[in-house]
C-alpha positions as CSV (number, residue, x, y, z in Angstrom):
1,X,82.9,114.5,113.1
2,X,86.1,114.5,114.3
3,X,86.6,115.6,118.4
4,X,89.2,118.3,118.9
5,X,91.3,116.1,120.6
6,X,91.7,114.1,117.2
7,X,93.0,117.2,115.3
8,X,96.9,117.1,114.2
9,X,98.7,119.7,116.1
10,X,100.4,121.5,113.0
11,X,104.2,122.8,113.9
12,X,105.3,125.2,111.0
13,X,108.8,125.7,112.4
14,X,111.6,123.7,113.9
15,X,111.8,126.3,117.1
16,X,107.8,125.8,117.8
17,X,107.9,121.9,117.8
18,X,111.0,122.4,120.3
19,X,109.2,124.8,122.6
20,X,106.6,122.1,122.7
21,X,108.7,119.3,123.9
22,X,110.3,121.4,126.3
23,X,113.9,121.6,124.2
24,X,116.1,124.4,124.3
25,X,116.1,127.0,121.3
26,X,117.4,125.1,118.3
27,X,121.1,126.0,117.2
28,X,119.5,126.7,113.8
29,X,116.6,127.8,112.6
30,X,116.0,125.4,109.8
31,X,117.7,122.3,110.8
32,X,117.6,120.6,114.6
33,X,119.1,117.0,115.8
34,X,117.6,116.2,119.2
35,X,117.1,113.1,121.3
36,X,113.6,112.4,122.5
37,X,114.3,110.9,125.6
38,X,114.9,114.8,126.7
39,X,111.8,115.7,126.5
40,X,110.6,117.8,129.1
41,X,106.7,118.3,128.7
42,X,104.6,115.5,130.8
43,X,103.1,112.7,128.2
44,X,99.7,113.9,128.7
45,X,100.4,117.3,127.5
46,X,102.1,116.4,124.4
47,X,99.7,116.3,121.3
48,X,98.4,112.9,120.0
49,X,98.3,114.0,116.6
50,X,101.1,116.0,114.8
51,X,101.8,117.9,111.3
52,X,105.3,119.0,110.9
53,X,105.4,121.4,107.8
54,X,109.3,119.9,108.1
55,X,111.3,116.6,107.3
56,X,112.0,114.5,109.9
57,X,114.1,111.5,109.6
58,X,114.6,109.9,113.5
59,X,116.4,106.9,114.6
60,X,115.1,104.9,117.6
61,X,117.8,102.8,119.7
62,X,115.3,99.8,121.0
63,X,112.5,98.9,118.4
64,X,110.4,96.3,120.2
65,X,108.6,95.0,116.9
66,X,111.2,93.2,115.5
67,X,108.9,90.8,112.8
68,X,109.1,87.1,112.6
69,X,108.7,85.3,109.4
70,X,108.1,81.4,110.0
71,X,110.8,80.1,112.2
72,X,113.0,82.9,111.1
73,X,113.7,86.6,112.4
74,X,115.5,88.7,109.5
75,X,115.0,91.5,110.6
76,X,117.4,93.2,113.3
77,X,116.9,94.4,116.9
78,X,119.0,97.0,117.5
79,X,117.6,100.1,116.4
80,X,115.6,101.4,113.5
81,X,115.0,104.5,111.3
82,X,111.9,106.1,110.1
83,X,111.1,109.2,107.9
84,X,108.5,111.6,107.4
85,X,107.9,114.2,105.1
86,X,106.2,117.7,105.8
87,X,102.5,117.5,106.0
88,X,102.2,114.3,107.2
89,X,100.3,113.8,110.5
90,X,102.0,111.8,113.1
91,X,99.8,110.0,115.4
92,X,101.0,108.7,119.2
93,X,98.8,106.1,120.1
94,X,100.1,105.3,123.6
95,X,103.1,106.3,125.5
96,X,106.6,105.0,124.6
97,X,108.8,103.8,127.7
98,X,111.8,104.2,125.5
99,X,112.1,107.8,123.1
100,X,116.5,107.1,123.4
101,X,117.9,108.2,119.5
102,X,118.3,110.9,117.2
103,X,115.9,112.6,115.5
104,X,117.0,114.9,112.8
105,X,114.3,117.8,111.8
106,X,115.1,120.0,108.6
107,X,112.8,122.7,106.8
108,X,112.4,122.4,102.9
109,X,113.8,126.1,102.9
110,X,117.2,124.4,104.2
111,X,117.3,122.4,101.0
112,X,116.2,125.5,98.6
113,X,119.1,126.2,95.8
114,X,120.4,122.7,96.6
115,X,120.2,120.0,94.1
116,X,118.6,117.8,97.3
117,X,115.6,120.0,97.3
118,X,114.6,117.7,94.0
119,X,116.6,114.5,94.9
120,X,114.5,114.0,98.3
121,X,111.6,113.5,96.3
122,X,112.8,110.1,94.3
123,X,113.1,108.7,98.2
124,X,110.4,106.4,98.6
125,X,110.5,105.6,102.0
126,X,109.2,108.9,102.9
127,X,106.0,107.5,102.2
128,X,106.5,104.0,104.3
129,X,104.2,103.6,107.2
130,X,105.3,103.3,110.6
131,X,105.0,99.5,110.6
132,X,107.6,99.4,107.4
133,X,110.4,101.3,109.4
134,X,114.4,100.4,108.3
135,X,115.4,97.8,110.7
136,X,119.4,98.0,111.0
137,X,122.2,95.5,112.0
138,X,124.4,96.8,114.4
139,X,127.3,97.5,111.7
140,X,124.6,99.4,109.9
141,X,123.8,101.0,112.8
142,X,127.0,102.2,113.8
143,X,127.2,103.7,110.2
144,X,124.3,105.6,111.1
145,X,124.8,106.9,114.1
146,X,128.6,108.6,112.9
147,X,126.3,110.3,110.5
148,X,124.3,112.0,113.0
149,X,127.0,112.4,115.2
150,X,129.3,114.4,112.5
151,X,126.0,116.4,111.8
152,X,125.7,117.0,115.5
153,X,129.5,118.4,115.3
154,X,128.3,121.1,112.4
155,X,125.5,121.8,114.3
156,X,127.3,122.7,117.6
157,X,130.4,124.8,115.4
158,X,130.0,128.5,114.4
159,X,128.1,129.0,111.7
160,X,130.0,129.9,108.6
161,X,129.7,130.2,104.9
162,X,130.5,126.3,104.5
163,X,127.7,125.0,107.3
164,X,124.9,124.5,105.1
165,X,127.3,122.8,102.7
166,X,128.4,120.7,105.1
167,X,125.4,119.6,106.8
168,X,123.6,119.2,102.9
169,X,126.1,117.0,102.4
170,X,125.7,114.7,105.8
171,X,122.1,114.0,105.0
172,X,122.6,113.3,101.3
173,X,124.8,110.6,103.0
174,X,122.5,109.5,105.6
175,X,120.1,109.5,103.0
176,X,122.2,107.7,100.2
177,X,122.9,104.9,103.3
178,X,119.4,104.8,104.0
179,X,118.5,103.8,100.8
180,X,121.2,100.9,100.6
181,X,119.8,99.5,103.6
182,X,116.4,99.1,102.5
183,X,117.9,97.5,99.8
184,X,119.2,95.1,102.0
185,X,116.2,95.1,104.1
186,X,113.8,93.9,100.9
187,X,116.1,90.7,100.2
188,X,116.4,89.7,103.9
189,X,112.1,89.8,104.0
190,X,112.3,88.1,100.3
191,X,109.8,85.1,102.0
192,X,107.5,87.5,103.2
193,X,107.4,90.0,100.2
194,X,106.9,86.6,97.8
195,X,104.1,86.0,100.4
196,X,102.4,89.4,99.9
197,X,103.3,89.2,95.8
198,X,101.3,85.6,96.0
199,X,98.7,87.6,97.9
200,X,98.2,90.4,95.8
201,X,98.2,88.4,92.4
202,X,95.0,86.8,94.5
203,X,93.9,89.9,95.1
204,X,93.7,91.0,91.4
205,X,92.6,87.3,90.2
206,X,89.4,88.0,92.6
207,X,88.8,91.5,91.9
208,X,88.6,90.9,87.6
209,X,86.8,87.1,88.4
210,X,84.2,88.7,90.7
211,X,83.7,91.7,88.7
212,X,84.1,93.9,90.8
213,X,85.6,96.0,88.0
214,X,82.1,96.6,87.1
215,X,81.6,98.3,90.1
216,X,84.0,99.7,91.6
217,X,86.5,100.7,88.1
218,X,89.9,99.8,87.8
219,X,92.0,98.4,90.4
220,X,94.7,100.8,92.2
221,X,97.8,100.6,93.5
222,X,95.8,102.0,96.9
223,X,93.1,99.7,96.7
224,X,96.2,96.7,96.8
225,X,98.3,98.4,99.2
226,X,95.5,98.7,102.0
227,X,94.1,95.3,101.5
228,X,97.9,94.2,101.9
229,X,98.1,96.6,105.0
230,X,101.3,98.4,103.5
231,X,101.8,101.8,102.0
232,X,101.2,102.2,98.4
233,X,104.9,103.1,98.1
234,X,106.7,100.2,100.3
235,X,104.1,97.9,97.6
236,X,105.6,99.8,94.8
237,X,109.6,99.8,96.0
238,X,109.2,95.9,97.4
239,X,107.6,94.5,93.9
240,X,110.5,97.0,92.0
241,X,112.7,95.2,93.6
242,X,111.5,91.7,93.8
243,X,110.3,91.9,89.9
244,X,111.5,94.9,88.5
245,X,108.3,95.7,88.2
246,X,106.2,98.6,90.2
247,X,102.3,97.3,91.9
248,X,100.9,99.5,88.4
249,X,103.0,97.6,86.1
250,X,101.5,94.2,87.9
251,X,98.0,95.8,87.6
252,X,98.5,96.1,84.1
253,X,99.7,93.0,83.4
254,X,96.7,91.3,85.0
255,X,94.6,93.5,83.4
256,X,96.4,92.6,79.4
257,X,96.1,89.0,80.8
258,X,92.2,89.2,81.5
259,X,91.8,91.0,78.6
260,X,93.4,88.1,76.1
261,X,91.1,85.6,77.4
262,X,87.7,87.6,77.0
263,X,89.3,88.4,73.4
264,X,90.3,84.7,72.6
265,X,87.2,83.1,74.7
266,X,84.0,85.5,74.5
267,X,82.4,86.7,71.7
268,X,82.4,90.3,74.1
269,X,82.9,93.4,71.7
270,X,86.3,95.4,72.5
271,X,83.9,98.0,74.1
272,X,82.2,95.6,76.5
273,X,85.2,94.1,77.4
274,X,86.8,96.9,78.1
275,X,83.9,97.9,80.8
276,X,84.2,94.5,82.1
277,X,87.6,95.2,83.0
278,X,86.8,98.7,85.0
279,X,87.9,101.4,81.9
280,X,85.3,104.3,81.6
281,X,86.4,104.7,78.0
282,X,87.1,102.1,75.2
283,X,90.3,104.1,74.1
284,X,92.2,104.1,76.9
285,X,91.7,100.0,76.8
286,X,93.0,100.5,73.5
287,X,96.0,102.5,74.3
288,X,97.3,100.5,77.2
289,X,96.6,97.4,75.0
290,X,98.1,98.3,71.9
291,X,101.2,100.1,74.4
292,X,101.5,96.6,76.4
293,X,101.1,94.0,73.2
294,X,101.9,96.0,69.9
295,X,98.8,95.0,68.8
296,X,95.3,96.8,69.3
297,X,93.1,94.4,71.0
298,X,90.8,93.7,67.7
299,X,94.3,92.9,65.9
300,X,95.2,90.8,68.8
301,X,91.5,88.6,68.3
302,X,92.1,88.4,64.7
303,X,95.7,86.9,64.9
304,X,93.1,83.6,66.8
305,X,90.7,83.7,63.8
């Protein structure tokens, strides 16, 4: 059972989350840029554990965990972004000497009537765990910060008919850049995320040699992703982009793979194979079979005979 201590401290406004840090009133009720390093309430009355029922999207000036690959450091040191969607819990596990940055905090109701309020969704790193955060070079950097700043200026201006526009606009952009620069960021880690590709095809070798399929059903993408230690969606988004394939495309290949070789080898029915292999019903073997190959699996035995 969890201890009270351990339950996330849920914020369903911008305004509440700043009274709790000891801000002043946001400028607007639905959409807040603040640096952390102004917090006013001590450490040890802040909550450990928070839910924001709000985006937040914050940019940390001095990110200590700069990764080493080998010999090699490809990532960058001089400042990093991370993102987090409403409902996610937000845990503090010890007290940062550093909070200097901009954190950006916007309501879904901001985005309501704007094309955005869809977009947002098809941005995977809102998913990304804390450890997969957008490292950035300093030209990136500097990209990023003019972004905030110009939001800043809306922010600080009267608001008018064009505000929301305006500001919409700024963190499609910041958004849009984001996006480019974890596109950098997966070819600059290529040796690693071939390291964790090698790993996972392991992974899936074991699971289907062990049969562990028997047990514990088909393989997921979260079932990967947390023996990995990475978010399902940072899997998904660094195989996309290293393969063009997703982590449920590569489970289904493995899984057409194994299948071929208890067709061509065994003299396993299509049904027992198909249990083998972790599926709860011989037809959606079928399916994916006859989807991935053209040919239904019994076709694809016969073609051998």
């Amino acid at each position: 059972m969890k201890q009270a201590g351990d339950i996330p401290k849920k914020f369903n406004s911008i305004s509440e989350l700043h009274r709790a840090l000891g801000f002043s009133r946001p400028l607007h009720p639905l959409v807040s840029l603040v640096n952390y390093a102004d917090i006013k309430t001590p450490y040890a009355q802040l909550p450990k554990a928070l839910l924001l029922n709000f985006y937040k999207i914050s940019y940390k000036r001095n990110l200590t965990d700069k990764v080493k690959y080998g010999q090699h450091y490809y990532d960058f040191d001089e400042g990093g972004l991370s993102f987090i969607a409403p409902n996610q819990v937000i845990s503090s596990a010890k007290e940062e000497k550093d909070y200097s940055g901009y954190t950006l905090l916007f309501h879904p109701d901001f985005l309501s009537t704007y094309p955005l309020a869809t977009r947002i969704k098809t941005f995977g790193f809102f998913s990304y765990a804390a450890n997969e955060a957008l490292f950035l070079s300093d030209r990136e950097t500097q990209i990023i910060i003019s972004v905030f700043e110009n939001i800043q200026q809306e922010l600080s201006n009267p608001i008018d008919d064009f505000s929301q526009d305006v500001i919409i606009s700024h963190i499609e952009v910041l958004l849009n850049y984001s996006n480019r620069f974890y596109k950098r960021q997966f070819l600059t880690r290529k040796a690693v995320n071939h390291n964790l590709l090698t790993l996972m095809e392991q992974l899936l070798t074991m699971y289907f040699d062990e049969e562990q399929a028997l047990e514990k059903g088909l393989p997921t993408v979260d079932y990967l992703a947390d023996q990995l230690n990475v978010s399902p969606r940072y899997l998904s988004d660094m195989l996309r982009n290293l393969t063009g394939q997703n982590a449920q495309q590569h489970i289904h290949e493995k899984l057409i793979e194994k299948a071929k070789i208890f067709l061509t080898s065994t003299h396993l029915s299509v049904s027992e194979i198909a249990y083998q292999l972790g599926f709860e019903h011989s037809q959606s073997f079928n399916k994916l079979f006859k989807k991935k190959t053209n040919l239904t699996p019994i076709e694809f035995k016969q073609s051998f005979n």
